[in-house]
Each structure stands twice: as C-alpha cells, then as structure tokens.
Backbone and ligand atoms as CSV (ligand in chain L), in Angstrom:
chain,resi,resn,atom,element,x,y,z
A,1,UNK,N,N,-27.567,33.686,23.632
A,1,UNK,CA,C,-26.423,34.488,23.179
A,1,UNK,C,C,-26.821,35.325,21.979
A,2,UNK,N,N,-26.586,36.861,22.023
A,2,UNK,CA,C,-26.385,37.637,20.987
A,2,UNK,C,C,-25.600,37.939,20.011
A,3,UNK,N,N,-25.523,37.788,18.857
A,3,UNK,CA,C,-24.507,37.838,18.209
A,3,UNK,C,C,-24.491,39.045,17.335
A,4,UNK,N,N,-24.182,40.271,17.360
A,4,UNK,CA,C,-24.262,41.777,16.729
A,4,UNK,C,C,-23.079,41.464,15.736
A,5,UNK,N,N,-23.455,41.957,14.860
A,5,UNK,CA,C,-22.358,41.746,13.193
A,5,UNK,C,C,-22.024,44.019,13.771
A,6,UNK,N,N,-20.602,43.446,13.725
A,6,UNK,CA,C,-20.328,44.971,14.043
A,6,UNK,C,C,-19.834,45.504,13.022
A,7,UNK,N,N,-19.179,44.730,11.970
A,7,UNK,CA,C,-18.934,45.648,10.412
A,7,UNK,C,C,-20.313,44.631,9.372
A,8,UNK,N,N,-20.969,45.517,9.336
A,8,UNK,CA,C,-21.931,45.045,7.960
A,8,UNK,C,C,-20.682,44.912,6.852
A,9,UNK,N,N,-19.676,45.121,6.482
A,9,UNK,CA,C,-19.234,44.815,5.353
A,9,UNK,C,C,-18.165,43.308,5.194
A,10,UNK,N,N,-18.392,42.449,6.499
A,10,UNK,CA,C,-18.194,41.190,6.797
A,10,UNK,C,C,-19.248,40.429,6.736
A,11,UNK,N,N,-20.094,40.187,6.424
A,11,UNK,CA,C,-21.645,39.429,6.960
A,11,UNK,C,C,-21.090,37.877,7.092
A,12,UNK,N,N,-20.320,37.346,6.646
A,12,UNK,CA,C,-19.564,35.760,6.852
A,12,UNK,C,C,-19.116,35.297,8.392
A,13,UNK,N,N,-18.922,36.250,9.122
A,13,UNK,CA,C,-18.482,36.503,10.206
A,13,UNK,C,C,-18.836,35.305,11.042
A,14,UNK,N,N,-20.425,35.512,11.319
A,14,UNK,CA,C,-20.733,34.490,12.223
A,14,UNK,C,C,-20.797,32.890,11.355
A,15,UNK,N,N,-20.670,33.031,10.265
A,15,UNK,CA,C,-20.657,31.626,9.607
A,15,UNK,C,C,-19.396,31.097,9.957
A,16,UNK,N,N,-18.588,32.010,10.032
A,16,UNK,CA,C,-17.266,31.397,10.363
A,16,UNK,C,C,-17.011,30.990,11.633
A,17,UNK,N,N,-17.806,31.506,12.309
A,17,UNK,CA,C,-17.943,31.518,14.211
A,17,UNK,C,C,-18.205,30.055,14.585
A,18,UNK,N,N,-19.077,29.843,13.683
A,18,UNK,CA,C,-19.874,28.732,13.556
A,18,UNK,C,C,-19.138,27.260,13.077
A,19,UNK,N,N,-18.479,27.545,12.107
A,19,UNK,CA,C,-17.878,26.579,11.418
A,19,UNK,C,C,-16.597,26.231,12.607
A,20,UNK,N,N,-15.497,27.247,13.045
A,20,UNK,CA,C,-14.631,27.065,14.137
A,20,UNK,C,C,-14.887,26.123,15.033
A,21,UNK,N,N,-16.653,26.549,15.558
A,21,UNK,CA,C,-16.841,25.426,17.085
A,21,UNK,C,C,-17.048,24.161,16.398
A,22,UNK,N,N,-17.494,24.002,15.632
A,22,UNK,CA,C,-17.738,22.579,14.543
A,22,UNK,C,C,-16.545,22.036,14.952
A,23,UNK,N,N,-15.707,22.390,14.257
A,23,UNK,CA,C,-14.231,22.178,14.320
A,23,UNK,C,C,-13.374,21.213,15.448
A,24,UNK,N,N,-13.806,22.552,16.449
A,24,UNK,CA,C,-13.522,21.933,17.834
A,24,UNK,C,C,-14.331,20.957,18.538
A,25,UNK,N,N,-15.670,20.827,17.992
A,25,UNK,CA,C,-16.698,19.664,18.706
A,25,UNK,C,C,-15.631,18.447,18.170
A,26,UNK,N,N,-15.981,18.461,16.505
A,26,UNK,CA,C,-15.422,17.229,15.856
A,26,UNK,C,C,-13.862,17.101,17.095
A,27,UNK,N,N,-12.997,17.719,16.845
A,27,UNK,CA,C,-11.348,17.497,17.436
A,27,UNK,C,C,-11.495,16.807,18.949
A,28,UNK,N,N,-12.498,17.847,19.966
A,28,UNK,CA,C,-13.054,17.038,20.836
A,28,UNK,C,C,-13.038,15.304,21.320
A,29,UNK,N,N,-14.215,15.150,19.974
A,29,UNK,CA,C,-15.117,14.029,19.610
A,29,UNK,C,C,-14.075,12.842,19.557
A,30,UNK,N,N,-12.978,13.056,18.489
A,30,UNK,CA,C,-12.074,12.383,18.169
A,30,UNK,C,C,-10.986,12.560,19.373
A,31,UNK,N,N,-10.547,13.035,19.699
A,31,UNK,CA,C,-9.589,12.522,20.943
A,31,UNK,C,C,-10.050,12.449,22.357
A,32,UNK,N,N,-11.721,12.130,22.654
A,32,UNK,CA,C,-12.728,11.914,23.653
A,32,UNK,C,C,-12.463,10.056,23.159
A,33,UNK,N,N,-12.799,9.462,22.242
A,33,UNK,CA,C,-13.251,8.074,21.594
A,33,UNK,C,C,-12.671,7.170,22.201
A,34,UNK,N,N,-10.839,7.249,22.220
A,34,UNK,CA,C,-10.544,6.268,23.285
A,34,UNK,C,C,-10.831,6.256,24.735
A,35,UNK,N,N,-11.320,7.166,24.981
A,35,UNK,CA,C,-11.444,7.089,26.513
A,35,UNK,C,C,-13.207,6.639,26.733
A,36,UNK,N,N,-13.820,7.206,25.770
A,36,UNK,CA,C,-15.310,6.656,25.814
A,36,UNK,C,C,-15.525,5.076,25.529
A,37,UNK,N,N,-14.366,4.404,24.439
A,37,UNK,CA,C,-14.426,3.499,24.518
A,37,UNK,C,C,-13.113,2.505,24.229
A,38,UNK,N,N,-12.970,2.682,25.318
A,38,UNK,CA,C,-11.662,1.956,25.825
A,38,UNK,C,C,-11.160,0.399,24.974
A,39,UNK,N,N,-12.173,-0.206,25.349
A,39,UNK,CA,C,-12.020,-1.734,24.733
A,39,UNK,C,C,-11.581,-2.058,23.324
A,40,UNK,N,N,-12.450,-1.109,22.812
A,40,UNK,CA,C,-12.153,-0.887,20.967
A,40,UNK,C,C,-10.295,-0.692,21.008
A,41,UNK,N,N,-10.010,-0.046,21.305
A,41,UNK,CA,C,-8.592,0.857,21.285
A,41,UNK,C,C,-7.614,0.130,22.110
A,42,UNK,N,N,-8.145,-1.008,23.020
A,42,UNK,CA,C,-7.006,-1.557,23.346
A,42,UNK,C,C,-7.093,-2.718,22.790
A,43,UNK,N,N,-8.239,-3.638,22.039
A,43,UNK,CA,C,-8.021,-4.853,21.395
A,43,UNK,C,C,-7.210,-4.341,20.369
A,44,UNK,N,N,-7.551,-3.590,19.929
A,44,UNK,CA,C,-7.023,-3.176,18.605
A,44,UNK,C,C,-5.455,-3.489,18.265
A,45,UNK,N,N,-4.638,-4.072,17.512
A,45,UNK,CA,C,-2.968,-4.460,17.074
A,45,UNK,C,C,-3.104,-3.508,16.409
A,46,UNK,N,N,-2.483,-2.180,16.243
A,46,UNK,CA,C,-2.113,-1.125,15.476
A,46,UNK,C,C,-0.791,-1.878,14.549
A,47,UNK,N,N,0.285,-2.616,14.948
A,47,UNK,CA,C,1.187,-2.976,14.792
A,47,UNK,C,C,0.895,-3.749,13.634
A,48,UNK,N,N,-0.098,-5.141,14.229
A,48,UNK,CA,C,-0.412,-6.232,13.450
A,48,UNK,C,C,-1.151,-5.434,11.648
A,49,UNK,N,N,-1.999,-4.226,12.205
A,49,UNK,CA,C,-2.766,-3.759,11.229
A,49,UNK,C,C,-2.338,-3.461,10.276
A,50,UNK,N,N,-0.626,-2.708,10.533
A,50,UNK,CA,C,0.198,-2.199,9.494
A,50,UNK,C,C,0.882,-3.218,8.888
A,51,UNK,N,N,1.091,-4.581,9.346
A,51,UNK,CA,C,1.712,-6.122,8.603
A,51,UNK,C,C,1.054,-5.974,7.507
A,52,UNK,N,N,-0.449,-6.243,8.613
A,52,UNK,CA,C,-1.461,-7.123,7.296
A,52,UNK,C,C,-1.867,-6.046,6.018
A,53,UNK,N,N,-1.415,-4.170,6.496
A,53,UNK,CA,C,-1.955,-3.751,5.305
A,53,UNK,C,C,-0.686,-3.606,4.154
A,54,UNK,N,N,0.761,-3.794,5.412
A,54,UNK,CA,C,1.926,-3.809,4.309
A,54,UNK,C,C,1.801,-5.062,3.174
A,55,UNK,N,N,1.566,-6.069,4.171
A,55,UNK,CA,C,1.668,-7.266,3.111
A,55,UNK,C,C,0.986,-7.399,1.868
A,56,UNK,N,N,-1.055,-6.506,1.883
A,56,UNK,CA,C,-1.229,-6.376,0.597
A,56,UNK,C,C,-0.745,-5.581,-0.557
A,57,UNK,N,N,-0.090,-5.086,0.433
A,57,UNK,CA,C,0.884,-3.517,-0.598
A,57,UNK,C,C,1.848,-4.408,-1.462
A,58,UNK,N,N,2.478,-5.431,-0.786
A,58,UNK,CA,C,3.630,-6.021,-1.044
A,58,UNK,C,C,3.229,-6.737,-2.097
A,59,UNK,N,N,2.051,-7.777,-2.133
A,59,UNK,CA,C,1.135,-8.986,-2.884
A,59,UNK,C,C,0.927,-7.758,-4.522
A,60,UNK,N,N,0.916,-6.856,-3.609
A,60,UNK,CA,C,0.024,-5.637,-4.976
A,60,UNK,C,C,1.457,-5.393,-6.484
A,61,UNK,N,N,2.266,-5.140,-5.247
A,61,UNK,CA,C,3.221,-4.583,-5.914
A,61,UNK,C,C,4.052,-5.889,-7.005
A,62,UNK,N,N,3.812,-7.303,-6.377
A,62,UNK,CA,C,4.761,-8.348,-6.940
A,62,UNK,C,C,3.736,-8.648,-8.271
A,63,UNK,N,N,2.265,-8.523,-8.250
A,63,UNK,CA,C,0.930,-8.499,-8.974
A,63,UNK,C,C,2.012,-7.895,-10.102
A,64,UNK,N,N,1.705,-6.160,-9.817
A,64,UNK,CA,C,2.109,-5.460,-11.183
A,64,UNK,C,C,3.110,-5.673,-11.711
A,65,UNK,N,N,4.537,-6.280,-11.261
A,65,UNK,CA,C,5.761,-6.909,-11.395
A,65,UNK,C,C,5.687,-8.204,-12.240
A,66,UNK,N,N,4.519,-9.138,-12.009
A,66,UNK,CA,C,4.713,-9.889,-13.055
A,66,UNK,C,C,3.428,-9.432,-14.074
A,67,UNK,N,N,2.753,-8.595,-13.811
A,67,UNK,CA,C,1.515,-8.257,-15.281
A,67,UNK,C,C,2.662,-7.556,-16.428
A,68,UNK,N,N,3.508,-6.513,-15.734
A,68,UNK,CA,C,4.748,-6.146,-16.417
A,68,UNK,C,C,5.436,-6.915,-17.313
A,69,UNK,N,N,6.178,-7.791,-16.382
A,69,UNK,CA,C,6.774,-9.218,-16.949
A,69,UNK,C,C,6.008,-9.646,-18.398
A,70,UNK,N,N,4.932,-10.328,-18.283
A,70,UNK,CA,C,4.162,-10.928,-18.990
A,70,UNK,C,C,3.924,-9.691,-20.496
A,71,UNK,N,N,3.685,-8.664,-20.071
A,71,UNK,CA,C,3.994,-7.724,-20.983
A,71,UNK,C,C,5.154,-7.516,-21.918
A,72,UNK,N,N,6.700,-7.610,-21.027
A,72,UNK,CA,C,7.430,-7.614,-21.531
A,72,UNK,C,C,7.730,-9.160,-23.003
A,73,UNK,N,N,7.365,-9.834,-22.153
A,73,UNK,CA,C,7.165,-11.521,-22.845
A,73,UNK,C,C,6.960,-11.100,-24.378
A,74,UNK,N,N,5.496,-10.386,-23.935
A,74,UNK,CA,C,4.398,-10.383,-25.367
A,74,UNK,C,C,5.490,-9.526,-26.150
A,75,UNK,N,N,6.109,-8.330,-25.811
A,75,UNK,CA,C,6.815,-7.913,-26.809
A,75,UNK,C,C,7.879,-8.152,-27.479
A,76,UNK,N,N,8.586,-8.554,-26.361
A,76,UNK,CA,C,10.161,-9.255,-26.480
A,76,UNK,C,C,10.472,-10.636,-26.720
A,77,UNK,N,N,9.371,-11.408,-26.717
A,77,UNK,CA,C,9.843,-12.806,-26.725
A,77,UNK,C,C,10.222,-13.478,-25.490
A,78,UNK,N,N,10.900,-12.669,-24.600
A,78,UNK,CA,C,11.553,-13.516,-23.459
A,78,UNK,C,C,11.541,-12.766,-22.693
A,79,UNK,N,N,11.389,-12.934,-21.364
A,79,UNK,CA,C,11.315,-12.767,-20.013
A,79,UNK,C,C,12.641,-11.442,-20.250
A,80,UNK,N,N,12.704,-10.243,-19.245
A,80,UNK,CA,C,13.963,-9.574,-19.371
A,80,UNK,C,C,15.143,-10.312,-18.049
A,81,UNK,N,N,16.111,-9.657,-18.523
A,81,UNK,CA,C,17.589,-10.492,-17.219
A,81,UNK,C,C,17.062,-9.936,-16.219
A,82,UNK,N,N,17.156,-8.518,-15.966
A,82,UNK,CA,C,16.540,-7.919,-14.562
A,82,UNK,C,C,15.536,-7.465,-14.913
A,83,UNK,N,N,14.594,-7.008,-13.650
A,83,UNK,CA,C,13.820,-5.957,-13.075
A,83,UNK,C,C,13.630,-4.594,-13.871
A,84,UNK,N,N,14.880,-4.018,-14.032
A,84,UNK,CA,C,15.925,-2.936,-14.561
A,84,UNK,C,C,14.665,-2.790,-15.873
A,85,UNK,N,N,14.853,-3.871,-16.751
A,85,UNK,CA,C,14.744,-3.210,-17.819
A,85,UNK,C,C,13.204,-3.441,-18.250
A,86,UNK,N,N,12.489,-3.435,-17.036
A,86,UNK,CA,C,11.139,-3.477,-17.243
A,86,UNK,C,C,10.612,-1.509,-17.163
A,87,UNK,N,N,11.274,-1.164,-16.728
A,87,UNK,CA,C,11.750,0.432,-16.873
A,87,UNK,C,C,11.403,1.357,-18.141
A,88,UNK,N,N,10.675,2.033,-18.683
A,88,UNK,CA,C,10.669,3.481,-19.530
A,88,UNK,C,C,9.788,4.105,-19.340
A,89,UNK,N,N,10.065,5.094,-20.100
A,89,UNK,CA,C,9.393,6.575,-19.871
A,89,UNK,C,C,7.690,6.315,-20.095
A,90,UNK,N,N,7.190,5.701,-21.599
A,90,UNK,CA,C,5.895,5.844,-21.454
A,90,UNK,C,C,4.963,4.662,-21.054
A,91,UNK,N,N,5.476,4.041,-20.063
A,91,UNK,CA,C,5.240,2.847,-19.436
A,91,UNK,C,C,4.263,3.067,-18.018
A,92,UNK,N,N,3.854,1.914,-17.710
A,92,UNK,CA,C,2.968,2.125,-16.244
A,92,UNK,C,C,4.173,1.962,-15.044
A,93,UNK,N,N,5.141,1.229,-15.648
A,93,UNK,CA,C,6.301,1.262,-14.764
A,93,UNK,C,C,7.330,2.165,-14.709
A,94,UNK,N,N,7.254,2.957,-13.998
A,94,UNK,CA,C,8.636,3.952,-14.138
A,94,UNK,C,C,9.394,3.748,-13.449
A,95,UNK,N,N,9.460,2.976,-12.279
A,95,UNK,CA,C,10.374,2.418,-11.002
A,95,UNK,C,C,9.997,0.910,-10.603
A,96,UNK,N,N,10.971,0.323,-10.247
A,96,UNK,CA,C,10.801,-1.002,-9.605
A,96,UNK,C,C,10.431,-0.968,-7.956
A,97,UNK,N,N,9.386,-0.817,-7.314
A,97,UNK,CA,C,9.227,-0.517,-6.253
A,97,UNK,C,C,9.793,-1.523,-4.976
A,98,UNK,N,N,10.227,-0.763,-4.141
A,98,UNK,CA,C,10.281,-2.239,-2.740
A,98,UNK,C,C,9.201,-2.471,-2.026
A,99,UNK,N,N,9.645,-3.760,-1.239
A,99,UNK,CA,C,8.059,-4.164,-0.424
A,99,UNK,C,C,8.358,-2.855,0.610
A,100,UNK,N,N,7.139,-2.227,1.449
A,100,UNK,CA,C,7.074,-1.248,2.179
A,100,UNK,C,C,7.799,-1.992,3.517
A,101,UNK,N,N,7.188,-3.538,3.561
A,101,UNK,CA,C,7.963,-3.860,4.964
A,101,UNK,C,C,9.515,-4.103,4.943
A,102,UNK,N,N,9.811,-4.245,4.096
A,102,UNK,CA,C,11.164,-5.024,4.479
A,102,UNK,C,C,12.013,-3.944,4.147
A,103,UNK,N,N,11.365,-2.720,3.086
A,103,UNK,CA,C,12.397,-1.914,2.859
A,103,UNK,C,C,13.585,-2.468,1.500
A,104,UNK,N,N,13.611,-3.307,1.002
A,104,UNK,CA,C,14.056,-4.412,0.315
A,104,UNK,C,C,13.484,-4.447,-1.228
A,105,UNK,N,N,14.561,-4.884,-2.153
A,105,UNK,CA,C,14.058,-4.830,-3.470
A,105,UNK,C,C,13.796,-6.071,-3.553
A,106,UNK,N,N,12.382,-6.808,-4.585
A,106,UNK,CA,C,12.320,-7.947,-4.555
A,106,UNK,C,C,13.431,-8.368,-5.227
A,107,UNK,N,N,12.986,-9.926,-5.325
A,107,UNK,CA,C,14.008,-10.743,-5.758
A,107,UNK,C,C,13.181,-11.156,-7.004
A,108,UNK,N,N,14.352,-11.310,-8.028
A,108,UNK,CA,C,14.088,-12.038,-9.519
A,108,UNK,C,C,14.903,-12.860,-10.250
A,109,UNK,N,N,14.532,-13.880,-10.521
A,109,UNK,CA,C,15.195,-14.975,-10.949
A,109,UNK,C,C,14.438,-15.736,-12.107
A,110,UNK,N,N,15.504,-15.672,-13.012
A,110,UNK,CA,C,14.813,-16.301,-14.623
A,110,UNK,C,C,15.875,-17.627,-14.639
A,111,UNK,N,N,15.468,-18.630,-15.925
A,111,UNK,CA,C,16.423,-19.561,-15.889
A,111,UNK,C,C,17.250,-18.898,-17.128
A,112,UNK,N,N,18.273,-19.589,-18.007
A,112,UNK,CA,C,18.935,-19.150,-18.606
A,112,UNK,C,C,18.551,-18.624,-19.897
A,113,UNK,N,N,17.219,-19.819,-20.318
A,113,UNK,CA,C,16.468,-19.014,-21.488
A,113,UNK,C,C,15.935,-17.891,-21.392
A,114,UNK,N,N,15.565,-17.510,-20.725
A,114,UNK,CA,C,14.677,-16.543,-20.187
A,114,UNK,C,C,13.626,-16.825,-20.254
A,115,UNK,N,N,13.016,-17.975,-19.816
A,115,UNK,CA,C,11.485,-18.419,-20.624
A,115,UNK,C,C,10.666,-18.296,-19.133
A,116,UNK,N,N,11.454,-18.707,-17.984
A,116,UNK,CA,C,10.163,-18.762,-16.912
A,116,UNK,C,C,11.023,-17.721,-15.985
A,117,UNK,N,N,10.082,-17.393,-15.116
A,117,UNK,CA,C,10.728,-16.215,-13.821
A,117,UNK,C,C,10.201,-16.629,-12.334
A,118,UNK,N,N,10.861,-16.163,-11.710
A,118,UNK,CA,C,9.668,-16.205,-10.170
A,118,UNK,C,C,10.276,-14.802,-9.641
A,119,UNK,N,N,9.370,-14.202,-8.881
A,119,UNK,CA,C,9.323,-12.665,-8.144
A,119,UNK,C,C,8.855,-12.694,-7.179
A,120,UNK,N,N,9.687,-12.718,-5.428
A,120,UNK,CA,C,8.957,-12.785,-5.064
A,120,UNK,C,C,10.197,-11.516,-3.436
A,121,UNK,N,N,9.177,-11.743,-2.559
A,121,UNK,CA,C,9.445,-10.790,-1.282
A,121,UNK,C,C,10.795,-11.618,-0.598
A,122,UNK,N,N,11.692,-11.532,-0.775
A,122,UNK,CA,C,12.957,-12.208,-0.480
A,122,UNK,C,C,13.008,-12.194,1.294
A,123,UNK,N,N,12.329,-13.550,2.307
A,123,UNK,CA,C,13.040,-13.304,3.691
A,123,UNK,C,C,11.566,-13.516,4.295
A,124,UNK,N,N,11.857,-13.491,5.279
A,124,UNK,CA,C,10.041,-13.633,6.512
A,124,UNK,C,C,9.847,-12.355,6.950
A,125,UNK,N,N,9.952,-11.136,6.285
A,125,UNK,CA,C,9.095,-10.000,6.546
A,125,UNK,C,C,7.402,-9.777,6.529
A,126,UNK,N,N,6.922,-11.354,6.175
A,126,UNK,CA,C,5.606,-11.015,6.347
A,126,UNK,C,C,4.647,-12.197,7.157
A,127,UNK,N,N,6.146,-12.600,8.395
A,127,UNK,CA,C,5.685,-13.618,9.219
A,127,UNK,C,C,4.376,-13.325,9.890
A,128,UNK,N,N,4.185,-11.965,10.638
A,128,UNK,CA,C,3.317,-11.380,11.468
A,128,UNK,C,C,1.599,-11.048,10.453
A,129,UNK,N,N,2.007,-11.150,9.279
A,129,UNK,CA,C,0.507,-11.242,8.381
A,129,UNK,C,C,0.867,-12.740,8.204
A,130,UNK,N,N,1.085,-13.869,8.647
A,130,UNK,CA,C,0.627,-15.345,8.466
A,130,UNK,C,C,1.238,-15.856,6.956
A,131,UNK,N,N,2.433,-15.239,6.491
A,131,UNK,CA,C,2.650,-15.738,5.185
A,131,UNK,C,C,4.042,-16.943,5.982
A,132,UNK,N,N,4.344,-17.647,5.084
A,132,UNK,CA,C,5.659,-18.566,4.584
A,132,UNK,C,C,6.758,-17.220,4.128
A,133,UNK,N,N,8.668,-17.784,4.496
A,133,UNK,CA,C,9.111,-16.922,4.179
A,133,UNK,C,C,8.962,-17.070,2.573
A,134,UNK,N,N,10.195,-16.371,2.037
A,134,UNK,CA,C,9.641,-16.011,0.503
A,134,UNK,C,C,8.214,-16.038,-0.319
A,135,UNK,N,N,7.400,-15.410,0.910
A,135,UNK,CA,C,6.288,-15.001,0.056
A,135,UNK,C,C,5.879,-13.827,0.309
A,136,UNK,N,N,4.999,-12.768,-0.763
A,136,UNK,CA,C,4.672,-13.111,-1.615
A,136,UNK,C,C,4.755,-13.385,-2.860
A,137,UNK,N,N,5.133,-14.398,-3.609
A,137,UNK,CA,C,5.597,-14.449,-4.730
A,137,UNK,C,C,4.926,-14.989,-6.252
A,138,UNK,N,N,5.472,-14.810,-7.432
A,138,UNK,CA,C,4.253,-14.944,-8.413
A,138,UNK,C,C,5.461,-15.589,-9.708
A,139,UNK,N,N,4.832,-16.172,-10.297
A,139,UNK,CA,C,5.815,-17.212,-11.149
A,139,UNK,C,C,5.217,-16.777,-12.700
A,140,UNK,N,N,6.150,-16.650,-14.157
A,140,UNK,CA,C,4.974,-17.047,-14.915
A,140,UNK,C,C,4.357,-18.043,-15.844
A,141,UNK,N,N,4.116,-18.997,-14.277
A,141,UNK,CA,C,2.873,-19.917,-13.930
A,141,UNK,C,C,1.665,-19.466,-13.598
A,142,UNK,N,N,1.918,-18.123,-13.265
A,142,UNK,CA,C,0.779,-17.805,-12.150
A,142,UNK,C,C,-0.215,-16.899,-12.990
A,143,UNK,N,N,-1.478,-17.465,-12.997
A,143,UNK,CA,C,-2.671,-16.833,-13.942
A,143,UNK,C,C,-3.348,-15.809,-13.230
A,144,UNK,N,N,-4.113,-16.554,-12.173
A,144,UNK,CA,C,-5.496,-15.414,-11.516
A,144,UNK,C,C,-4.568,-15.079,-10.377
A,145,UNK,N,N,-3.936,-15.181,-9.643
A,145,UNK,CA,C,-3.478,-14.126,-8.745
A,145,UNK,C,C,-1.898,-14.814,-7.808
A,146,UNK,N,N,-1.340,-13.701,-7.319
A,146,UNK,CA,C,-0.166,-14.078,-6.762
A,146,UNK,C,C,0.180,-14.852,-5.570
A,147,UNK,N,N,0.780,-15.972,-5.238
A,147,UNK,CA,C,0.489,-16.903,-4.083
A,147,UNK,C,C,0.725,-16.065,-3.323
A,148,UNK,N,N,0.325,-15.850,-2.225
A,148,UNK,CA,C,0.451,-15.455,-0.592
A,148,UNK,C,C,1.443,-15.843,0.188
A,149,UNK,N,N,1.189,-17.340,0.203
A,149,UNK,CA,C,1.880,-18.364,1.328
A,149,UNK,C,C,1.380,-18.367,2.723
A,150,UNK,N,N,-0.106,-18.160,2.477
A,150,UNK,CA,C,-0.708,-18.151,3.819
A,150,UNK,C,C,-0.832,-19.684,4.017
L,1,ZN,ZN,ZN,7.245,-7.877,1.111
C-alpha cells in the first residue's frame, strides 16, 4: 500500500492513520477475548466479584470511621453521640459515607459515657463475600484492623 501525503502542510496525517487502526485492532482484541476464551468468562462470578470488592470498600470505609473516632477521643475526651459530628470543613472527613452494598448508613452505638463505641455494617449485606450479619464492624477495642466476620 501507498500512502501519498496530498497536503504537505498536514505531515501527521498518516500518524494518525496509523494510530486509528491501533485503535480498532486493540477494540477488536477486546471484544474477540470472550469468544477466544470462553472458559475464563464463564467461570468467572461477575456478581460474586462486585460482593467481595464491595465488602472491602465497606471494611475500608468502617476502618476510617473508627481512625476518625479515635481521633475525635484524642481531642474531645469522649467518643462523639453520632457519626454527625465527626464532620468539618478541614478534616479528612467531610461526609459519613454508606456501605456501597447495602446503600445504608452504618450503624453507631456508644454507651452512655461515651467511653466505648462499636460501628459496624447494620444487616447480612455481605452474606455473598462470606461475612456474619453485622459485619463489618470495628469497636474501640479494635487496634490492628477491623473484624470481618469471616
Ligand atoms: Zn457494608
């Protein structure tokens, strides 16, 4: 194949010619894969994949919920009543997030002193990643990392 540059004041022309079929090999390539290899793509739980990656989202999120907490402790003396007021402007927390699976705000519960808490995923939204219901949850008991309930 010949390729004649018909305006010299384009010379990019065929680089771009070039880069396009790239394009289309790769797009090809990628929606050729399941059919080249079938087995991969049907063992595969797409479903299960999104549990197990919600649930670390969830473990992640109850993590920063009580590093927060524990923060609040150091400044305040005591655990706060809600969630709520783990909240300001020049903070790492600007929102109390929900777990992605359940859609759901966690749950928080202090005793009356405010001295201990537990935080955790309120319900069996994370039956299908192998947890116990109300988990994942984190107490502050909890040092190196947040129970699972696997
Ligand atoms: Zn959750």
């Amino acid at each position: 194949m010949d390729i004649k540059i018909k305006n010299p004041d384009k010379k990019n022309k065929p680089k771009t010619a070039i880069f396009i079929l790239i394009l289309i090999v790769i797009g090809l390539l990628f929606f050729s894969l399941p059919f080249l290899f079938p087995n991969i793509f049907d063992n595969f739980n797409w479903k299960q994949a999104r549990e197990v990656s919600g649930f670390g989202a969830c473990k992640y999120d109850i993590k920063h919920i009580h590093n927060e907490l524990m923060l609040y402790k150091e400044k305040n003396g005591n655990f706060p009543v809600n969630l709520n007021q783990l909240i300001s402007k020049n903070k790492s927390m600007k929102g109390i997030p929900v777990c992605p699976i359940s859609h759901r705000d966690y749950c928080y519960e202090t005793n009356t002193d405010l001295t201990h808490f537990t935080v955790y995923c309120k319900g069996s939204f994370h039956k299908k990643a192998g947890a116990k219901p109300n988990y994942p949850r984190a107490t502050d008991k909890s040092i190196d990392d947040v129970e699972d309930g696997l």
